[in-house]
TITOR-614049 format. One line per field, with one value per residue (C-alpha): x, y, z; residue number from 1; chain; residue in three letters. Coordinates in steps of 0.2 Angstrom, whole numbers, plus 2048, in hexadecimal, padded with zeros to 3 digits. Layout:
N
x = [X:...] $
y = [Y:...] $
z = [Z:...] $
seq = [NUM:...] $
mol = [A:...] $
type = [ALA:...] $
% end
This chain:
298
x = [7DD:7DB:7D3:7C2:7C0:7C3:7B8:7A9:7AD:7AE:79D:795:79A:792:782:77F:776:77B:771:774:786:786:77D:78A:797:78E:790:785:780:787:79A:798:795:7A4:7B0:7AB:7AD:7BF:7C3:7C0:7C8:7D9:7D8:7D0:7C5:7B2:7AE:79D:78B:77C:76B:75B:75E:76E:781:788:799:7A2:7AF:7BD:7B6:7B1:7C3:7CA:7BC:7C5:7D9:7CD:7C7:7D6:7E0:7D3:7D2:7E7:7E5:7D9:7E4:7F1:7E8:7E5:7F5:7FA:7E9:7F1:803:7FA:7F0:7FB:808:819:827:831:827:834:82B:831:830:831:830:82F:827:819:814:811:80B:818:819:807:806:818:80F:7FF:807:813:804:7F9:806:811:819:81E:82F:831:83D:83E:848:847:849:840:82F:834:842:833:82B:839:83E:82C:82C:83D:835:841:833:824:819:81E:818:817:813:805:7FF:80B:80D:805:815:814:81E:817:807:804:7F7:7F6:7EC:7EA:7ED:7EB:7EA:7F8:7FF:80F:815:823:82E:83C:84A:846:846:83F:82E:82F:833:829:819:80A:816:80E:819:823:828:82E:837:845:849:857:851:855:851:850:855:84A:844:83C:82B:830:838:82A:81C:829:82D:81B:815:825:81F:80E:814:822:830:841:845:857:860:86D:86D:868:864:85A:857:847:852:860:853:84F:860:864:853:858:869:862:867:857:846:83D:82E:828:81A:80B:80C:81E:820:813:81F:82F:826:823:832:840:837:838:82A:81F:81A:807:800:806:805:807:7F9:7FD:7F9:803:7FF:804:809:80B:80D:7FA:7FC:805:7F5:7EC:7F9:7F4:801:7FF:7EC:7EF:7FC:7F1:7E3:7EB:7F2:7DF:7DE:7E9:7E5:7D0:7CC:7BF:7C1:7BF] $
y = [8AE:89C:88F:88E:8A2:8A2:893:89D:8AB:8A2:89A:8A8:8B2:8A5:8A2:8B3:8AE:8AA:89A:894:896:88C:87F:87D:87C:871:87D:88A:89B:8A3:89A:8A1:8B3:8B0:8AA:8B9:8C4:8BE:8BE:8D0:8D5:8CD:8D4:8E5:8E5:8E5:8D7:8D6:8E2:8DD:8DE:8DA:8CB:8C4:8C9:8D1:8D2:8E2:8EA:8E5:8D3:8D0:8D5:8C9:8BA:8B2:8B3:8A9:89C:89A:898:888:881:87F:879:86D:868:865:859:850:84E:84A:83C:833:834:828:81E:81E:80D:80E:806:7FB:7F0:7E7:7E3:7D6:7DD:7D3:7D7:7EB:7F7:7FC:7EA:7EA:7F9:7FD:810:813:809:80F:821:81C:815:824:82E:822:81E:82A:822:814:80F:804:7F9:7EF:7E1:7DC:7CA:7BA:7B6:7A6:7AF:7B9:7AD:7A6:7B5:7B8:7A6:7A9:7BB:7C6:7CE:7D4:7D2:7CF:7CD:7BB:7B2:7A7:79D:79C:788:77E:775:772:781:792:794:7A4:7B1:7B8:7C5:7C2:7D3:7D1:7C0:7BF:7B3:7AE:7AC:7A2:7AD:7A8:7B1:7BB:7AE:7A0:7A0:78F:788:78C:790:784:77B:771:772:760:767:778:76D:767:778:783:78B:798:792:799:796:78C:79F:7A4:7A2:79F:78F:789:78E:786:774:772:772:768:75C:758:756:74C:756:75A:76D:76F:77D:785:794:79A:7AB:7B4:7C3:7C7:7D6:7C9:7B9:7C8:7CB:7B9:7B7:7C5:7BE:7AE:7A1:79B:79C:7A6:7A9:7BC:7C5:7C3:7D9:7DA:7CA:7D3:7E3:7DB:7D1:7E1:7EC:7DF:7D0:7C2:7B5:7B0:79E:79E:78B:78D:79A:79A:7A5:7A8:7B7:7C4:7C2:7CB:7C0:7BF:7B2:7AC:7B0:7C0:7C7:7CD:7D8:7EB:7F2:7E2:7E4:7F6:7F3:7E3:7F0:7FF:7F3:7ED:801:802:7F3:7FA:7E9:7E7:7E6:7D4] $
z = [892:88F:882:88E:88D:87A:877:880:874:865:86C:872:860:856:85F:865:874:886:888:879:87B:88C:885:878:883:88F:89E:8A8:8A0:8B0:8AA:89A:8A0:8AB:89F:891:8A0:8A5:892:890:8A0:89B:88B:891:882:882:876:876:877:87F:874:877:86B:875:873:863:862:863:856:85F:862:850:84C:859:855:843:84E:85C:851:849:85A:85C:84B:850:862:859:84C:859:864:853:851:860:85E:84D:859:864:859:84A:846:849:848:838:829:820:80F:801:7F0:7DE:7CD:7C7:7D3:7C5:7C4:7D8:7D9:7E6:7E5:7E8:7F7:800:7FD:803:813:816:816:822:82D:830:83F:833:82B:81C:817:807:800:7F0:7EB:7E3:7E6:7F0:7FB:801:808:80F:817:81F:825:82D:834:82B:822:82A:815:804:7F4:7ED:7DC:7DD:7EE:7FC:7FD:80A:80E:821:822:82D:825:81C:818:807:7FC:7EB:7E1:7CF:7C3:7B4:7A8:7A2:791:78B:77F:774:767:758:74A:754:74F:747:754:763:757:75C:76A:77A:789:787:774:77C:789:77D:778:77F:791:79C:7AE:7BF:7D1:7DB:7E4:7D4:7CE:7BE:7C6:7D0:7BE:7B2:7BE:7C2:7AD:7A7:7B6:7B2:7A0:7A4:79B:7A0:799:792:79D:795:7A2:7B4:7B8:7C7:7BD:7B3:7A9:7A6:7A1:793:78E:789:781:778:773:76E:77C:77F:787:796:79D:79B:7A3:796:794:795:788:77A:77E:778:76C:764:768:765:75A:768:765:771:771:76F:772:785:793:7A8:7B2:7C4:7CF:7D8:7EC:7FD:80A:81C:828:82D:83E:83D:831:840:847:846:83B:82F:82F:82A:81C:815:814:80D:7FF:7FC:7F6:7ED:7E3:7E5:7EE:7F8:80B:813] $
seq = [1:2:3:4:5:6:7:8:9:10:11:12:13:14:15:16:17:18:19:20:21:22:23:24:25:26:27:28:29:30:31:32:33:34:35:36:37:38:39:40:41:42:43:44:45:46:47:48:49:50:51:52:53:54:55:56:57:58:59:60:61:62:63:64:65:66:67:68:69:70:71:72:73:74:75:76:77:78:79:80:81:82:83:84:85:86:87:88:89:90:91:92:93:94:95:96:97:98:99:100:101:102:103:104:105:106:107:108:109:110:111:112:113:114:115:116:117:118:119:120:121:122:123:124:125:126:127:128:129:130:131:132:133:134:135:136:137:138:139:140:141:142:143:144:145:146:147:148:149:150:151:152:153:154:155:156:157:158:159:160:161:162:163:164:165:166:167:168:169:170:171:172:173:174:175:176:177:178:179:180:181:182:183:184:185:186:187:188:189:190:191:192:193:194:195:196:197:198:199:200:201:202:203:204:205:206:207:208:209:210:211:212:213:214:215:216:217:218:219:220:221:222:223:224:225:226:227:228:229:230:231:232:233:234:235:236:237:238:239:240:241:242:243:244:245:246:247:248:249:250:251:252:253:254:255:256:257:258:259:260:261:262:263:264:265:266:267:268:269:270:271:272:273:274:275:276:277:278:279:280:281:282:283:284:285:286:287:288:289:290:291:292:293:294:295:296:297:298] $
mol = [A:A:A:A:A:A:A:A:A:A:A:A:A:A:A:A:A:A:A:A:A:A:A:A:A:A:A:A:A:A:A:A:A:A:A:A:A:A:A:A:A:A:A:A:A:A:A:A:A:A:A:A:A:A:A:A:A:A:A:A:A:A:A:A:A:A:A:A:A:A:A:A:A:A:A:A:A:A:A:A:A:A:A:A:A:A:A:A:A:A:A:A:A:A:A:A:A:A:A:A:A:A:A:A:A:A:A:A:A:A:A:A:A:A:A:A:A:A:A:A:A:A:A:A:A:A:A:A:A:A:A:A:A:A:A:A:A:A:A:A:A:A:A:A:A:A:A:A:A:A:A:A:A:A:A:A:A:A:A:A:A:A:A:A:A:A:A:A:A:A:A:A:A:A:A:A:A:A:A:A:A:A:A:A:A:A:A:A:A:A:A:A:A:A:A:A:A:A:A:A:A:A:A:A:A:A:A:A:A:A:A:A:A:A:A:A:A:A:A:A:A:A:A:A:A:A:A:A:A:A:A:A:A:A:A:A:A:A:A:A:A:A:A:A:A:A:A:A:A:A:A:A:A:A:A:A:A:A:A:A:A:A:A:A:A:A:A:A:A:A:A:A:A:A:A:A:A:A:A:A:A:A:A:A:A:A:A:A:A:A:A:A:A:A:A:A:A:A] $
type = [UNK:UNK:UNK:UNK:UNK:UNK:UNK:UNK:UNK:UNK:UNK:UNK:UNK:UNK:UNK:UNK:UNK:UNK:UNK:UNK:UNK:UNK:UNK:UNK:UNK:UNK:UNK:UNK:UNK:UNK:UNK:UNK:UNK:UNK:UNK:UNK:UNK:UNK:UNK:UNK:UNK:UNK:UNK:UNK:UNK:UNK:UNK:UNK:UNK:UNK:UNK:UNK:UNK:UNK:UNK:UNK:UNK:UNK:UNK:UNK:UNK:UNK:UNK:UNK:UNK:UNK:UNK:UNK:UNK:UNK:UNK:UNK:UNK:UNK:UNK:UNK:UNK:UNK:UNK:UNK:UNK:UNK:UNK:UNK:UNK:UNK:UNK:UNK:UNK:UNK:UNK:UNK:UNK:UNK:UNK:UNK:UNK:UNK:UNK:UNK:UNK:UNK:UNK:UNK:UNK:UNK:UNK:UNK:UNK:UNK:UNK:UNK:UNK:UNK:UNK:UNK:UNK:UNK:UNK:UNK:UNK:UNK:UNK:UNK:UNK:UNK:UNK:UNK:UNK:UNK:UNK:UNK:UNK:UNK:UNK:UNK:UNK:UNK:UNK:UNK:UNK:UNK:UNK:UNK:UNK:UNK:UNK:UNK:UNK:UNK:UNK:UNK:UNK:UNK:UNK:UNK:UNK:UNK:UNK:UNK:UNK:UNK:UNK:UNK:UNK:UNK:UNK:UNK:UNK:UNK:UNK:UNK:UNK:UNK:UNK:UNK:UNK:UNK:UNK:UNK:UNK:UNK:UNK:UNK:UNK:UNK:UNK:UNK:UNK:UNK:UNK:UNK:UNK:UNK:UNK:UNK:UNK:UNK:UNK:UNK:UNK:UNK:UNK:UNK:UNK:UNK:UNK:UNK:UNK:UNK:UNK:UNK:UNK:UNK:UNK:UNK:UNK:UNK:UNK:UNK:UNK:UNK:UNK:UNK:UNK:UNK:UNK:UNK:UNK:UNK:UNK:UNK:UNK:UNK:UNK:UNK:UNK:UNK:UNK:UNK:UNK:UNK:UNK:UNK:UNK:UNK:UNK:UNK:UNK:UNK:UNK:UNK:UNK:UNK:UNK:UNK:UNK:UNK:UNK:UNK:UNK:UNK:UNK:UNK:UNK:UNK:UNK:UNK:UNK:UNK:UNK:UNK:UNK:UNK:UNK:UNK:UNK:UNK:UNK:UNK:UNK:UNK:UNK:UNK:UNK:UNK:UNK:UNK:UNK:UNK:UNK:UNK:UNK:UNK:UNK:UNK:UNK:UNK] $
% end
């Protein structure tokens, strides 16, 4: 018994005919027969009757015909499988990741690329916006995500997707309503601040504004935490920059005033060096990520 006799009877069953069987299985009516015959010697079973009207199957065939199909739905299966083993990616993606994983969306698309890609490690490191993309200019990471537009700075070029638009608002301590209330960017300038390292994005947002409006913020701390720039917000050092939904969230559950003459919009990107973006496994991860975020293909 092989899968060329069981695939005549499986034919054969189903079309109740000869010829039309043959011409199924794109081989002579005389090969057919042969094949049927062979089967039923090895298996010493009569699996078929001859009518007027073509082949009917027998009893014992009929009982035997669902365990056939089944034996080839499998042996399909498997050379499906073996198919996605071929054509599937492989290998190690190192991803940069910043802010929380809900913002980014991060555990949809790790599950959506598990599922595609099988083949296909992951792994991550979290860090500021601005040490991704030094770490994907430096090749350390394959992508990562970014706020805002990489620079065109002479340095390796890069591609990027943008994800989603959001602003930034500028919060302050419970009880500081006075004095951040209907205040332009130089008049917020002279308050207390808490700043940032040069990798964040709050950095690069915060010296671009105080720039054009030629102010100099007072520092009184540096942090490279969002949770931490909340803390001492909440403790009354000083000024941040929130997320516009997590800013209204505070603002609510802990009385922290959100100054409302001013605000930063940026977007949250996906990056990866611009001549790395046709590579196969890159290609596939940009557009899985395009699902996830229901974007249209490019």
């Amino acid at each position: 018994m092989d899968l060329t006799q069981l695939r005549a009877f499986v034919t054969v069953a189903r079309e109740g005919n000869l010829t039309r069987a043959a011409e199924r299985l794109h081989v002579t009516q005389p090969a057919v027969s042969l094949q049927i015959k062979s089967l039923q010697e090895d298996l010493d079973l009569q699996l078929f009757n001859r009518t007027a009207s073509g082949m009917v199957l027998s009893k014992d065939g009929a009982k035997l015909l669902a365990y056939a199909e089944k034996v080839l739905s499998n042996v399909a299966e498997f050379r499906q499988a073996v198919e996605t083993l071929h054509t599937t990616l492989s290998g190690e993606l190192s991803v940069g990741t910043i802010l929380d994983p809900e913002f980014t969306r991060l555990g949809i698309f790790l599950k959506r690329l598990v599922e595609t890609y099988p083949q296909l490690s992951t792994k991550l490191q979290h860090g500021m916006s601005g040490s991704v993309l030094h770490r994907i200019r430096s090749g350390e990471l394959d992508v990562g995500f970014y706020l805002g537009k990489p620079p065109d700075d002479g340095k390796p070029a890069c591609h990027a997707l943008s994800l989603t638009s959001f602003s930034y608002r500028v919060v302050a301590p419970s009880g500081w309503k006075n004095r951040v209330s209907g205040k332009g960017w130089a008049a917020l300038a002279q308050l207390p601040w808490i700043w940032t390292p040069p990798e964040s994005a709050h950095h690069r947002l915060l010296s671009k504004v105080f720039a054009e409006h030629n102010a100099s913020p007072n520092k009184v701390a540096l942090v490279d935490q969002e949770p931490s720039m909340l803390d001492l917000v909440k403790s009354g050092v000083g000024l941040s920059l929130l997320r516009d939904s997590i800013a209204i969230r505070e603002a609510h559950a802990h009385g922290l005033v959100i100054a409302d003459a001013v605000s930063l919009s940026t977007e949250l990107s996906f990056i990866t060096l611009e001549k790395r973006k046709n590579e196969p496994m890159i290609a596939a991860v940009f557009s899985l990520l395009r699902q996830c975020w229901g974007l249209e293909e490019v």
